[in-house]
N, C-alpha and C positions, 0 to 999 in steps of 0.2 A: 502234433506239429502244426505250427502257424503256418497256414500261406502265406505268398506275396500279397495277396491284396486284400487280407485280416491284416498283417502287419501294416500296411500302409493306412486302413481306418483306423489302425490303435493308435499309430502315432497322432493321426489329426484328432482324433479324440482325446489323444494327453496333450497334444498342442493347445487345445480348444480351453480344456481343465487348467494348463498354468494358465493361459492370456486372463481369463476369469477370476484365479483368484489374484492374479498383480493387479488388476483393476479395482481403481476405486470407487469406492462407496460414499458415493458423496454425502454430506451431510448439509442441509438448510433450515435456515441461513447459517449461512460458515465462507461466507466472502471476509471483508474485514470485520465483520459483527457476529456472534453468535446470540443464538436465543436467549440463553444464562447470563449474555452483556447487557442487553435490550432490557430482559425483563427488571434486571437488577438498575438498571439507570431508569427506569422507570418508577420504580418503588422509591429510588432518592427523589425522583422531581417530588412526586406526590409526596410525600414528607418533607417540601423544603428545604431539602439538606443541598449544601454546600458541597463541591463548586458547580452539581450536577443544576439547581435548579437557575442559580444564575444564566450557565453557558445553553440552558433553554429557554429563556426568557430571553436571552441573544437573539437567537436563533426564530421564535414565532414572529418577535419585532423586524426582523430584516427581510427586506424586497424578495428575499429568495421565498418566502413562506405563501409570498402570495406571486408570485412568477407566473406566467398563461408558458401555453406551447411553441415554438418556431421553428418546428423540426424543418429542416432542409434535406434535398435530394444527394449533392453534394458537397464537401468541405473546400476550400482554398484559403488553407492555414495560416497564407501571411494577407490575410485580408478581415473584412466586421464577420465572416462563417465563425473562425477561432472563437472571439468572444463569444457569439451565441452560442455555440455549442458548449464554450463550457460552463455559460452560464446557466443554459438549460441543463446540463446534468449536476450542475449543483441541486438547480431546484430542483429539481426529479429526487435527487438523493434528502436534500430538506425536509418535504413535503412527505417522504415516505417515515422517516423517523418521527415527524409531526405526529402523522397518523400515529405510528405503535406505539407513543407516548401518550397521548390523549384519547386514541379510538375516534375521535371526530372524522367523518367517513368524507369530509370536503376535500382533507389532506391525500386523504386515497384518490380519489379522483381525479383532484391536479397532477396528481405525480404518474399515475396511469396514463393521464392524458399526453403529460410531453412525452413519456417513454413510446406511447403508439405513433406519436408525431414521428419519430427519432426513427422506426422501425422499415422504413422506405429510405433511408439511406442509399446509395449507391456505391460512394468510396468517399477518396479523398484526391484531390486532384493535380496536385502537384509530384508524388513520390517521391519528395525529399525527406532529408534527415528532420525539417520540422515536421513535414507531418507523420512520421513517426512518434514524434515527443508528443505531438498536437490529440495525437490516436490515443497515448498512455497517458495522459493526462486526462480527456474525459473517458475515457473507457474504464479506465478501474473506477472514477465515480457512477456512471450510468450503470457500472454492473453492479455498483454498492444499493442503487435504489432497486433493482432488476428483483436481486437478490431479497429484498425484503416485502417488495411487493408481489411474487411468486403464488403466496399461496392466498392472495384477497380474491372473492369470490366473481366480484368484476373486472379482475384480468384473466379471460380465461384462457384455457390450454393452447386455442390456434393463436390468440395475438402475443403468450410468451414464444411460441414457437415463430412467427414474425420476427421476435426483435431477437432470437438466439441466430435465426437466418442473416438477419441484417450483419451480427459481432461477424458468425464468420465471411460474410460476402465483403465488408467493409472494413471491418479493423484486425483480422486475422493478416492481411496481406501487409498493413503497416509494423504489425507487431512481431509477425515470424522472424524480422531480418532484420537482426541485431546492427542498430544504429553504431556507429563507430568515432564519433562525436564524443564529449568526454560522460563520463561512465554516469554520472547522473540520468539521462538521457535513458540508456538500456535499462538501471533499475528503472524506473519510471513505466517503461514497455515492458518488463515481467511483473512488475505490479497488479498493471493492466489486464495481461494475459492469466497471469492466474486465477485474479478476479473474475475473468468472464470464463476461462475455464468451468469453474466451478459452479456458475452460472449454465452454463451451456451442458455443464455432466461431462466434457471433454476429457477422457482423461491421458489422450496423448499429448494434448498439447500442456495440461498441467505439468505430465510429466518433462517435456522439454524446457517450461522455463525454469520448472526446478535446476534441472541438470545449469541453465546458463545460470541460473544464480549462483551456482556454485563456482561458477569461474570466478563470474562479478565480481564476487565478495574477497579474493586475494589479489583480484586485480584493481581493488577501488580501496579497500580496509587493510593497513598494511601494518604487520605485527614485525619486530626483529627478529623472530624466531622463522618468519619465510627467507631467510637471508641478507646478504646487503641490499638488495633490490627488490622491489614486489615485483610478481610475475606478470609475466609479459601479455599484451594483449592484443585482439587486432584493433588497430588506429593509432596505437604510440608510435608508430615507425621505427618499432627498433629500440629504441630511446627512451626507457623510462621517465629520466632525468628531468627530461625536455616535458613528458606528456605529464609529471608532475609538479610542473611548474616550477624548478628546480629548489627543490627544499633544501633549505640551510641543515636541516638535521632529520636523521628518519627514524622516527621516532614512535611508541605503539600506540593505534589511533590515529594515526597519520591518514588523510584521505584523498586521492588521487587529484584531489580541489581544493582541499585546504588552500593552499600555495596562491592559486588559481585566483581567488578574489576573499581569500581568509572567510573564511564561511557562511557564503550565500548558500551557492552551489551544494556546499558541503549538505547542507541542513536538505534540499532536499532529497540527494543519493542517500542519505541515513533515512529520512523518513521513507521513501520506497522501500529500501531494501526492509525496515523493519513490518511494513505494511506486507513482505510477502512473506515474511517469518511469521505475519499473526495469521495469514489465510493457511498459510501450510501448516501452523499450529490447529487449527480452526478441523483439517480435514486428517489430522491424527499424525501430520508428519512432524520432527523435531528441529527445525531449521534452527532453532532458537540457540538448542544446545550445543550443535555443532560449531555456531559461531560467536557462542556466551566471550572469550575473549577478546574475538575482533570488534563484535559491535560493542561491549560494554568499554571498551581502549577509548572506541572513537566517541563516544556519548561524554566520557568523562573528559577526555584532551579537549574537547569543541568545547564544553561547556565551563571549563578552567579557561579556559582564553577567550570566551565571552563574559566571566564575574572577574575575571581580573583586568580585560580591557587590553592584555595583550595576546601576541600569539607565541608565546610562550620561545620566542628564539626557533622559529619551524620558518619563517617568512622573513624573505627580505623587508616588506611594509612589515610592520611591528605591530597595524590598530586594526582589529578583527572588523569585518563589517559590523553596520548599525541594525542590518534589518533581522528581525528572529520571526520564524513559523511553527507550523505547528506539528511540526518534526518528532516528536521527544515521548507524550506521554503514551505511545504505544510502546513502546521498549520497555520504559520506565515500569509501565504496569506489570509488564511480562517478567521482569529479572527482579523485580523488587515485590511485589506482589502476590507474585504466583512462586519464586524464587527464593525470595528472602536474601536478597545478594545487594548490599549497601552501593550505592552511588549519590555518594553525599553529592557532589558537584549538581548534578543533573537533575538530584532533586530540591538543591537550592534554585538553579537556574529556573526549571520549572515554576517555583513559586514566585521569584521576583521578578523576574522577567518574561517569561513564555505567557501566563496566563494573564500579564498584564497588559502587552505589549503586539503580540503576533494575531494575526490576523486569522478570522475563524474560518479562512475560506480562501484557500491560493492555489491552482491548477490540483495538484491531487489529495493534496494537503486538509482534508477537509473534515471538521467538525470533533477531531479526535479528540479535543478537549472534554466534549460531550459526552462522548461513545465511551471512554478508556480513562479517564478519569482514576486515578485511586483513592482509598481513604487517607485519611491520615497518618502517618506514620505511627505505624507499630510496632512493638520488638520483634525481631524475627523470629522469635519460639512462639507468637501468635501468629506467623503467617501458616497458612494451608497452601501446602507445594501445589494439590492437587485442586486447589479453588479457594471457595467460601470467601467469604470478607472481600469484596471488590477483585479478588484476582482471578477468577474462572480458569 
């Protein structure tokens, strides 16, 4: 027979055994880039190949490739902090893909350099709903340069453990408390949070913005099969109708912002949420396939009423916005790529418009053209579900 207090150390012992194995195993880099992405976008530049060598000859040409440091103590997001910040974690993210493309060890240094700048942070200093966006917006990039700069010989162990201090003293407190602002805004902050999760080896806080993605995603991506109304959230008051800008039809791929400004907004709630589909891809979990209808709805609706010029009878205004980002070719890569699942729209759009038009570089929005790129299109009896050929 067991004692009481064998029994009480077996329990904490099998308590100790499950926490251990639900714990993640992180894998790096496995923010929004994997090694198998990197290495492969690297062997296209160095061959020339199209659209990779182009969108890096973008990329070494622009201000961001040669950026110095400006790290600040504090943020005051409706003030010149915002733009430095995220123009320094652009370059910090720039400078580090520079480097793993080229090996030129200059790139390493500058982007090490702003990241230590950035690593005495304090916060953010208003606690508003912007600098929540303000935090998600450079945080999932600064963790994208973090993350690849990790294991270079001159960032060593105590100044990543700096800048992991700084994520949680500084943009843990923006990011834990889900903005209630329209839904754009929260993707954007799980974006963020995952990214530095992952970064950081977190894995409760990975695991919480999973859990809030999953609300996110029926309350921002809206199927008719969730009923006549998408589910409810906090900041609609009640009122779906109202928080969806009141749409003429509800329709599958409908997005809490469609309505809203016919798809600014939209393009960026898609590009987060799919940027936390490819980190959760990235660390073994399937975000991808739990929401293969919702997001491949909204990819193809958005991008039929940006090639046709209207919005398809969803909006009162009728003319989709003018501006397009760089929103698209993470999904696209993952469901057509790795998937073999057609999206003709998205990948017309993609080629006439996105990579012609969208800017390589807008709050989190950044460089996917680059990074995520596919090949050509090819029959889907040649894609590899499980990689090979541009889909890892």
């Amino acid at each position: 027979m067991i004692n009481s207090n064998a029994k009480t150390f077996l329990l904490i012992v099998i308590g100790a055994w499950t926490t251990l194995a639900s714990a993640m195993d992180f894998v790096h880099p496995g923010g929004i880039n994997s090694a198998a992405e990197l290495d492969f976008v690297k062997g296209r530049i160095k061959a020339a190949a199209q659209p990779w060598k182009g969108e890096f000859d973008q990329l070494r040409a622009s201000g961001y490739a040669t950026r110095g440091a400006h790290g600040l103590q504090t943020i005051n997001s409706n003030r010149k902090d915002a733009e430095v910040s995220r123009d320094d974690a652009i370059a910090a993210y720039a400078q580090s893909l520079l480097w793993y493309f080229t090996d030129e060890d200059v790139y390493a240094q500058r982007s090490i350099a702003i990241l230590n700048s950035w690593s005495t942070l304090q916060g953010f200093t208003a606690g508003s709903d912007q600098d929540r966006l303000q935090a998600g917006w450079i945080g999932s990039v600064f963790a994208s340069a973090a993350e690849i700069m990790r294991g270079h010989p001159d960032w060593p162990a105590r100044d990543v453990d700096r800048f992991q201090a700084m994520f949680r003293r500084a943009f843990y407190p923006q990011l834990r408390t889900a903005s209630t602002w329209n839904g754009n805004v929260e993707l954007t902050q799980i974006d963020a949070l995952m990214a530095i999760a992952v970064f950081n080896e977190d894995n409760e806080e990975f695991r919480k913005a999973l859990d809030r993605l999953k609300i996110r995603n029926r309350a921002y991506f809206y199927l008719k099969s969730d009923g006549s109304l998408p589910a409810l959230i906090a900041g609609d008051g009640g009122d779906p109708q109202a928080f969806w800008s009141h749409p003429k039809q509800w329709v599958d791929g409908l997005t809490q912002e469609t309505c809203r400004d016919n798809g600014h907004h939209s393009q960026f709630g898609l590009g987060s949420a799919l940027h936390a589909a490819e980190i959760a891809w990235h660390q073994g979990v399937d975000v991808y396939g739990e929401n293969q209808e919702r997001y491949t709805a909204a990819m193809e609706l958005l991008a039929t009423q940006f090639l046709s010029g209207s919005m398809q009878g969803v909006s009162k205004d009728d003319t989709p916005t003018a501006d397009r980002y760089d929103a698209w070719e993470v999904g696209y890569n993952h469901y057509y790529r790795r998937k073999g699942i057609a999206l003709p729209n998205t990948e017309k759009l993609i080629e006439e418009q996105i990579r012609t038009k969208a800017p390589r570089a807008v709050c989190n929005l950044v460089f996917d053209m680059l990074t995520h790129s596919g090949l050509p299109r090819v029959p889907n009896k040649a894609v590899n579900p499980s990689g090979g050929a541009g889909g890892f």
